[in-house]
N, C-alpha and C positions, 0 to 999 in steps of 0.2 A: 504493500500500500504506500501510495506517495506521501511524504512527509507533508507537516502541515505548510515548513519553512521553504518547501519545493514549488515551481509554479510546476501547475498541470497542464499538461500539454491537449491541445485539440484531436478529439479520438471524431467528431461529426464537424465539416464546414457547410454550409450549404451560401452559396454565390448566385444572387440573382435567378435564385430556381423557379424556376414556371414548368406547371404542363397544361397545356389545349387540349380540350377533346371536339370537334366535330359531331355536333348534334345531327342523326340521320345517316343512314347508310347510302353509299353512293357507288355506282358500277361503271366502269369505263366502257362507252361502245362507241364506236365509231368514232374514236377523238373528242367525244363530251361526256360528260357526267352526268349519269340522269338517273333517279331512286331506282329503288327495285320493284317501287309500288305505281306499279299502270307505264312505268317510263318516265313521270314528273321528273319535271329540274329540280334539281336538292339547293338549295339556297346556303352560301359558303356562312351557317349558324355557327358560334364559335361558342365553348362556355372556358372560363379561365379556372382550373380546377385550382392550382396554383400559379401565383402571381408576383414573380422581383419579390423571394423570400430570400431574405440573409440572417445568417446567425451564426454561431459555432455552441456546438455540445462540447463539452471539456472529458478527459480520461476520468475515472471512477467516479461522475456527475450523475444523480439521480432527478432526471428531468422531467416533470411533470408537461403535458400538453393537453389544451381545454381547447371548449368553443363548440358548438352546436352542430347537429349534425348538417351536411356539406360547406363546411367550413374550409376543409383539406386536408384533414388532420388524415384520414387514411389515404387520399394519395402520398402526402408525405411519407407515410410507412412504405407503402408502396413502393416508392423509390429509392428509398434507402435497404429495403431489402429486397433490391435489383428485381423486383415483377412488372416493375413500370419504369420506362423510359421518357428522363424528363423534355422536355418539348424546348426549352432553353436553357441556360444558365449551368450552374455546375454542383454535383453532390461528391466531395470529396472523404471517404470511411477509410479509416484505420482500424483493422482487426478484422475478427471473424462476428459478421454480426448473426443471431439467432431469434428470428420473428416468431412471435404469438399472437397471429395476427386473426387467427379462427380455431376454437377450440374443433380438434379431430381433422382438420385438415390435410389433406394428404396421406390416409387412414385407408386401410384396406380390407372388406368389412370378413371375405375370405382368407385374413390373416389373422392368426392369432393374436395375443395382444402382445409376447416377445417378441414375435416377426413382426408386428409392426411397429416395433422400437430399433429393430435391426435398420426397417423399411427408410424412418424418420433418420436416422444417423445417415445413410448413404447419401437422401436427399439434400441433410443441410451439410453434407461433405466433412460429417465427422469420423475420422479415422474408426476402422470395425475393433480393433484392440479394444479402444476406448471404452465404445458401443456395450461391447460384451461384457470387460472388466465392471461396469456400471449398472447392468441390467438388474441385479438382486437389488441394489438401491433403487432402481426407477420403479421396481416391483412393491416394494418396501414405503416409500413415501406416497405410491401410487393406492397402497392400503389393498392392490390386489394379485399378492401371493399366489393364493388359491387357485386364480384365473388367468395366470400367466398365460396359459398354454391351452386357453377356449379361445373358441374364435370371436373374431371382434363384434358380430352381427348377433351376438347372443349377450352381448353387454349393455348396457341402459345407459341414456344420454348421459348420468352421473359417472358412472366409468369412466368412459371416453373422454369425460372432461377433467376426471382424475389423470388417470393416465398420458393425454394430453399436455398437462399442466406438470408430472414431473417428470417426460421429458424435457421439457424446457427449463426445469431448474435444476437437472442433473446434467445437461448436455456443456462440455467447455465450451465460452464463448467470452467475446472483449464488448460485445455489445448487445443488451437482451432487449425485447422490443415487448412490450403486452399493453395490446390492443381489448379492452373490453371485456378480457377474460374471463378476469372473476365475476360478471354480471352472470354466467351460468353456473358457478358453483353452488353447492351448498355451504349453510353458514359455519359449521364447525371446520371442513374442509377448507371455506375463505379464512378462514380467521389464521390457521397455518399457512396459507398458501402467504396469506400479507406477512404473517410474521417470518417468513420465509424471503421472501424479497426486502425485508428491513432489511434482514441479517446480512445479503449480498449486497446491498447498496453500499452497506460502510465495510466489503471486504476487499473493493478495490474493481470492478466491474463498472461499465457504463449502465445504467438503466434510464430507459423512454417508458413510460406510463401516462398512459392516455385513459380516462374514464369519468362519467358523467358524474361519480359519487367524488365531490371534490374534498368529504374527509377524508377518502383513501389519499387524493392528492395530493393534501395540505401534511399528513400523516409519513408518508413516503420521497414527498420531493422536497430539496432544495430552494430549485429553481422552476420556474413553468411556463411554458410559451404559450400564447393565446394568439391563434388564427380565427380571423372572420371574414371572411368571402371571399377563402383565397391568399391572403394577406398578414402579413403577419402586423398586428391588432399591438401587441406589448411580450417584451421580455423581463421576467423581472424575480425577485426573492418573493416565493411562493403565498405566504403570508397575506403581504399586499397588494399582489396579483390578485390572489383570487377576491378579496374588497374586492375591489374593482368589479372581477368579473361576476360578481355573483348581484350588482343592481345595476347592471346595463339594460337598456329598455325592453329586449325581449326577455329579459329574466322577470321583468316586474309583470310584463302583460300576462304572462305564463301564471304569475301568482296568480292575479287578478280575476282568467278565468277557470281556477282552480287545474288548468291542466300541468301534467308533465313531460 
């Protein structure tokens, strides 16, 4: 772990990051563009998913990230764990980063649930030594021993999000990403699972934490970045970020008419 007296060096830059997406599907014939639906022209719709974001994540920085949903915040994941290619500007990652970006993701429901911890290590290109040395622990925090070796299709959503959940906090990585996750756990299993990513925040890891419950936020991060339409909205110490973000005008109307 870096000293306190050490400066931390930049494990995330991101430079003027934008991505566009093109609203509507469009087919080339005959030298034009025209939808798939009857032949229409598709009109050059543009939406800015991300927009001229800059910022740097710091080495073992537990960064918190807010803002409503299509704010950005999952294309930013997106891009940072190389699934999306950004449309401009630059995302510069140091390390091996390891997204939780959907619980059971890339799960195989005719694999067991060791085989599909073998499955997940190939995917995110972690060495099989590793893989295998670790599986009694992934089995062990996953709370299912028992059912190492039934197949995954005979598991219940709560499984899946077990075992999901400890491969990701048993797999080596310089940068873990959890996206939403614990919105599908159950409460004894969430309660380990945060007191679980405390304990890695102050062990020298980068951690990105994104979720709607801003006590987990305020609980877990430092720092927290707020996107809103795209945009990065404030960077700042968690605390008085989230002030801010918690009476901005769609938070009060949201009270107002009692929705969530």
């Amino acid at each position: 772990m870096t000293s306190d007296s050490a400066p931390r060096q930049v494990a995330v830059r991101a430079s003027g990051l934008g991505k566009t997406y093109v609203l509507g599907e469009r087919l080339r014939l005959g030298g034009a563009f025209t939808s798939r639906l009857r032949g229409r022209p598709v009109h050059n719709t543009t939406i800015e998913a991300l927009d001229d974001v800059t910022f740097d994540i710091l080495q073992g920085e537990s960064l918190g990230i807010v803002g409503v949903n299509g704010s950005g915040k999952s294309t930013f994941l997106q891009i940072l764990s190389r699934t999306v290619v950004p449309t401009h500007g630059s995302l510069t990652v140091r390390g091996r980063v390891l997204p939780m970006l959907s619980i059971g993701a890339g799960f195989h429901v005719e694999l067991t649930g060791r085989e599909n911890v073998v499955l997940q290590g190939a995917i995110l290109g972690v060495p099989r030594r590793i893989v295998l040395a670790r599986m009694n622990e992934i089995m062990e925090f996953a709370e299912l021993e028992r059912h190492a070796d039934t197949p995954l299709k005979r598991y219940s959503v709560g499984m899946q999000s077990r075992l999901s959940f400890a491969i990701g906090m048993r797999f080596p990585a310089d940068i873990y990403i959890f996206d939403e996750v614990l919105a599908v756990i159950d409460g004894a299993f969430r309660d380990r699972c945060l007191a679980e990513i405390e304990h890695m925040a102050g062990s020298g890891p980068t951690i990105l934490f994104v979720s709607h419950d801003l006590e987990q936020v305020a609980r877990l991060c430092e720092r927290t970045l707020w996107l809103e339409h795209g945009r990065l909205r404030a960077l700042g110490q968690t605390a008085e970020l989230l002030d801010r973000y918690r009476v901005r005008p769609d938070a009060r109307r949201t009270q107002d008419d009692g929705s969530t």
